[in-house]
N, C-alpha and C positions, 0 to 999 in steps of 0.2 A: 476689668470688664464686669458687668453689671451678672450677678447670678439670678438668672428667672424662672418663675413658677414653672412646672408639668405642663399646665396649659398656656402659656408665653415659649414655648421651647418649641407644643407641636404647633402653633403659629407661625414659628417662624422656618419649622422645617417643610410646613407648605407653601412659604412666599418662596424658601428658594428651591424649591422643586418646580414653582412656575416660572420661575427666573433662568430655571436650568430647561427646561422644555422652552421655551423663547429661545435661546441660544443656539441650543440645537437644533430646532428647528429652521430655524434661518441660514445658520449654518449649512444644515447638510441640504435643504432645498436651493443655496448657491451652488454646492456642488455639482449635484445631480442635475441644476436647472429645471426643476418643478418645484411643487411645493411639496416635502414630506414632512408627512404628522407624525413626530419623531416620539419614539418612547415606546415605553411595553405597554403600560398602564391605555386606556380610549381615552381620558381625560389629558388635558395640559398639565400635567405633572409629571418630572423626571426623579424620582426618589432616590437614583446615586446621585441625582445634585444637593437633596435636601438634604439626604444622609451625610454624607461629604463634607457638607455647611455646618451641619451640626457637630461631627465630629471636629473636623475642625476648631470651630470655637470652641469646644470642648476640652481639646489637647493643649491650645495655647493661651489660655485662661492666665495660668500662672506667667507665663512670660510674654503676655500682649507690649509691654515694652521694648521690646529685645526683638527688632526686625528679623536679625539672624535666626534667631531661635523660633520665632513664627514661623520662618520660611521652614527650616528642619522639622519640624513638631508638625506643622500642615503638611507638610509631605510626605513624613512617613504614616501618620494618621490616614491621611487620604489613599495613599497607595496601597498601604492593607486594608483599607474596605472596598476598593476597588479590585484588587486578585481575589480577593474571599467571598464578593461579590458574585463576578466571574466564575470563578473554578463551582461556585456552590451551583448557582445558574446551569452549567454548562452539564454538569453530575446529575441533573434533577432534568434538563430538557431535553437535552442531544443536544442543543446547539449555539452556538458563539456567537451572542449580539453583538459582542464589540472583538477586535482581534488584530492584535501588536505584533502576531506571526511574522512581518512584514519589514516589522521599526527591528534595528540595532539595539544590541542588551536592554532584548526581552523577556522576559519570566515566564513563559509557558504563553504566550501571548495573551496573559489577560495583563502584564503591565510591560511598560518599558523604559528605559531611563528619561528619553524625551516627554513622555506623559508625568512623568512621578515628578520632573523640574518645572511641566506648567500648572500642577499642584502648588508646589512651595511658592512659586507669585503669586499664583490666586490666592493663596493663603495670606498674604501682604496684601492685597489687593480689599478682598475679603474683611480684616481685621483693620486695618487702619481707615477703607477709605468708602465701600461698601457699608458694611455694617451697621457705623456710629449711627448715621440718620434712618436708619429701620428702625435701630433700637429708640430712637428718641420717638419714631412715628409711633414703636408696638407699648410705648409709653403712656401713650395718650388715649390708648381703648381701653375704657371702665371698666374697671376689675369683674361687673357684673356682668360682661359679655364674654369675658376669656375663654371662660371654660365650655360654657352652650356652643360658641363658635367651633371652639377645639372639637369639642363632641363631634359637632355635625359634619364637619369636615371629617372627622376620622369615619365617620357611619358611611360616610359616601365613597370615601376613601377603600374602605374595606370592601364596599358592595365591587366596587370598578377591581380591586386585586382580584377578586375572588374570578370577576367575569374573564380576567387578563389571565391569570394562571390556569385557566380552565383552556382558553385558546392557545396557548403554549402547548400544555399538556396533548391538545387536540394536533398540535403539529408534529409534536414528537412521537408520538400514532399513527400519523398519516404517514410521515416518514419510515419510521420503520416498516407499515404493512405496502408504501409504494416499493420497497426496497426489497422486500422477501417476497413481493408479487411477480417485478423485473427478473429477478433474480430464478425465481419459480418458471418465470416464462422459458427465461435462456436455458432453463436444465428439460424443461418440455419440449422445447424444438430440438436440441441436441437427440433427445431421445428418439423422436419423432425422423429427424434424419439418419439416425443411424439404420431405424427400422428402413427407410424410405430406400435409403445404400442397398440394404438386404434384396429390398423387391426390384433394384435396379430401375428406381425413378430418375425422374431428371435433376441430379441433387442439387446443380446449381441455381436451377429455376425457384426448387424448394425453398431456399439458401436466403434466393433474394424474396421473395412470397411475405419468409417468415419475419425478415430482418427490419426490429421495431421501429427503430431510427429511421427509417427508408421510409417506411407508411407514415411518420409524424411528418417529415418533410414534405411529403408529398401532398399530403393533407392542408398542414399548413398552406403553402404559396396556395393551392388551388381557393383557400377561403380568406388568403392574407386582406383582400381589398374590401370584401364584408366586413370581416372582422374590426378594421380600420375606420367604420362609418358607425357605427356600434357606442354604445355609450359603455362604462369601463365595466359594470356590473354583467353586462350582453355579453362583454368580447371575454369575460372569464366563463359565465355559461356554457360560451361558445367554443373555449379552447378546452376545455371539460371535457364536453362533448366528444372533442376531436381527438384527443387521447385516449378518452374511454373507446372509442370507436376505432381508433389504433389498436387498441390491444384486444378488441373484442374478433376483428379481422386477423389477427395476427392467432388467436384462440380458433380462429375457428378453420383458417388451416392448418392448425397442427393439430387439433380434433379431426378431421378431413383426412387428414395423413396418416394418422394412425388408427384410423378404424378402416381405411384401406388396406392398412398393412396386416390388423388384424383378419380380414376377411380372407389375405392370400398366403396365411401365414403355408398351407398346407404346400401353396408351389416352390417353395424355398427348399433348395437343394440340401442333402445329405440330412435331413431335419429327422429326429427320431423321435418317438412318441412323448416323453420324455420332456423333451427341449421346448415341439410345441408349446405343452401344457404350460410349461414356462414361460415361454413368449407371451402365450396370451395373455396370462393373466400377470404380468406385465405391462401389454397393454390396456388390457382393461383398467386399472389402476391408475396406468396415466391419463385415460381419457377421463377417469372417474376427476381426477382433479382437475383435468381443463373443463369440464364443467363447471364442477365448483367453482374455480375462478370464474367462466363466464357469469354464473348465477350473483355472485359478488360483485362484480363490477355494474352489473344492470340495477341492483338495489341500492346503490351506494349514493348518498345524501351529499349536494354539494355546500352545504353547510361549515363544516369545518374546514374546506377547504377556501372558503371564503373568510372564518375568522384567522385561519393560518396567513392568506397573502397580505392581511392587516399587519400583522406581524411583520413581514419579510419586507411591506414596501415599508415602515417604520425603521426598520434595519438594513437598508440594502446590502450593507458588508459583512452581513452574518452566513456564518461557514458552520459545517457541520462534520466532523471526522468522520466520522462512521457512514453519511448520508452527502453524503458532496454531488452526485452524481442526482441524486432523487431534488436534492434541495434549489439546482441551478436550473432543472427543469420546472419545480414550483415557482421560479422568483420569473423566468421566461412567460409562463402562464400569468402574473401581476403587475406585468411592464405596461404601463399608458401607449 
């Protein structure tokens, strides 16, 4: 196999980045039956395919003759940039673009035996049958273009990581403060009904008032048929709106509830001066943060939350450990 320039190598580690964004995308837009613009990166390029390709031809340099050992040599090459890939990704984002949890003898789910075997064909596939005519085409561009091309691809290249890592970044943000927000809520209504118990409210009424799930359904169906007539940038506006407005009803009676309950703290039985002082500023404290949340959620830019569904509809099978419950709500708000 032919050994080529720095600039002949990032050449052709962009043809097969767009060779591997083609694939998958067609791919996964049969699955789904739409079309998805598959990949991290905005542009048409998938860079574990380019990488992959590169390694590949890389590893089986020395034994391009030897079918067997292409297939061995491509597979292990490729399946350790593929888990390190992975594991590195998922450490830096919160979350699993791709996930083998599913496939039989799998490695933490970023490989598994049936992916790591359609490696070693591609890798034959790749190397004998693929390959030769790129290489004879990437033959025929004038030494005096290789490298300006290479550049300018990489300049653009780099501009799109930088915007793509930034929106990642911006999901695993949203993720964890939707997650500590839910999580904030459920420990504010708990608090809120225990005080409500104390003053002998109607705790079930509260119960159901407070219950977030209850107000996003509700919400939803009553706006499902707008939402539907909506073009897709509207109906994510839309469904924004409709969870911000979930949780802001949902804030605002458990704000409601415990500045009732602060107000009657003094009819509560056996209460000593003591205890009051406690309670209150108990409540006061938590009403201090249902504010905050309220004031946070009315300020909050739906911006990231639009580069983040870019993401999620690019990856529909991306899963999140730590955020599974926030992330299945996000990818529900990016559904066509």
């Amino acid at each position: 196999m032919h050994v080529y320039t720095t600039g002949q190598w990032v050449l052709l580690f962009f043809f097969y980045c767009l060779c591997g964004w083609v694939w998958e995308s067609c791919y996964v837009s049969l699955c789904q039956r739409h079309w998805v613009n598959r990949g991290f990166l905005h542009g048409p390029l998938l860079p574990i395919y380019g990488s992959g390709a590169i390694i590949i031809l890389l590893a089986t340099i020395p034994v391009a003759e030897d079918l067997r050992l292409v297939w061995l040599f491509g597979m292990l090459a490729a399946t350790a940039l593929e888990y390190v890939t992975g594991d590195v990704m998922e450490r830096i984002f919160k979350v699993r673009y791709w996930d083998y949890s599913n496939q039989k003898f799998n490695l933490n789910g970023h490989i598994c035996l049936t992916s790591s075997i359609a490696w070693g064909f591609f890798s034959i596939l790749l190397v004998r049958f693929v390959h030769p005519p790129i290489a004879r085409l990437l033959a025929r561009v004038p030494a005096l273009c290789v490298d300006p091309l290479a550049i300018l691809l990489t300049a653009a290249f780099t501009v799109d990581a930088v915007r793509s890592v930034q929106a990642a970044l911006d999901l695993r943000d949203l993720l964890a403060r939707a997650a500590e927000e839910n999580e904030d809520l459920r420990r504010l209504a708990k608090r809120a009904e225990v005080y409500a118990a104390f003053a002998k409210d109607d705790l079930r009424r509260f119960r159901e008032k407070t219950e977030l799930e209850a107000l996003e359904l509700r919400q939803k169906v009553e706006e499902e048929l707008e939402v539907r007539r909506q073009a897709r940038a509207e109906r994510v506006e839309s469904s924004l709106r409709r969870l911000t407005a979930a949780k802001l009803e949902a804030l605002s009676t458990i704000s409601n509830a415990l500045e009732t309950c602060r107000d009657h703290l003094e009819d509560l039985p056996d209460s000593t001066p003591e205890n009051l002082a406690e309670r209150r500023a108990d409540l006061e404290e938590a009403i201090r943060r249902v504010r905050a949340r309220e004031a946070a959620l009315q300020n909050r830019s739906a911006a990231p939350y639009h580069r983040s569904l870019r993401l999620l509809r690019a990856h529909p099978s991306a899963s999140a450990k730590d955020f599974g419950e926030v992330l299945e709500t996000l990818k529900k708000l990016g559904k066509d």
